[in-house]
N, C-alpha and C positions, 0 to 999 in steps of 0.2 A: 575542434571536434564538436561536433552535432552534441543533443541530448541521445536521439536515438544512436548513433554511431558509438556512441559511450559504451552504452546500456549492450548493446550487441558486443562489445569486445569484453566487458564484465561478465555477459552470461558466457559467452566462450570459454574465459579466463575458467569458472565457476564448473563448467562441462553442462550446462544451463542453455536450453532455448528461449531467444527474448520474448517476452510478453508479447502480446499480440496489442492491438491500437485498443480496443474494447478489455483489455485486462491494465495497461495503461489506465487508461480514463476510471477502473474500478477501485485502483490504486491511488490517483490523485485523488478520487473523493475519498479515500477511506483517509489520506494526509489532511486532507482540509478538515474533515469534522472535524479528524483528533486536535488540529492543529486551533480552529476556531474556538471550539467547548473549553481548549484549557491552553497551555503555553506554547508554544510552535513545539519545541523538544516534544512531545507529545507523540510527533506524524510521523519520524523514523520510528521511533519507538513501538508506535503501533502495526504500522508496515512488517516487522519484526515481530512481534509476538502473533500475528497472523500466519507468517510464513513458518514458524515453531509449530503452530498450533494443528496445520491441514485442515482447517476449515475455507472454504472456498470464500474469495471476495464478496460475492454476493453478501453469503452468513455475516460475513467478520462486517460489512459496511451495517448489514440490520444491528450487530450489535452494536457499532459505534455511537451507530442514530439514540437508539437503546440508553446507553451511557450518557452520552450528551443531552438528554430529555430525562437525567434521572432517574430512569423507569428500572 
């Protein structure tokens, strides 16, 4: 099974439409900051308190950048 074929039978499972490619790609960078700034455990983590929170990828990646620069 693909990554996206995964991700698609997850959001079904979930009653979830999958992420679109450009919500993808906003996703993996928001993993990689958190994951580079501090321990990999980090980038699910954050992914999650993201989707808690209803602030759109955009926001949550400026805050990660934010966090990761200390600021």
């Amino acid at each position: 099974m693909t990554r996206d074929q995964w991700i698609e039978a997850f959001a079904r499972e979930l009653a979830l439409e999958p992420p679109s490619e450009d919500q993808i790609d906003a996703i993996l960078k928001l993993a990689a900051t958190a994951a580079h700034a501090s321990e990999r455990t980090a980038a699910p983590i954050a992914a999650w308190l993201t989707g808690c929170s209803g602030r759109s990828l955009s926001e949550a990646n400026d805050v990660a950048e934010r966090v990761s620069e200390g600021k």
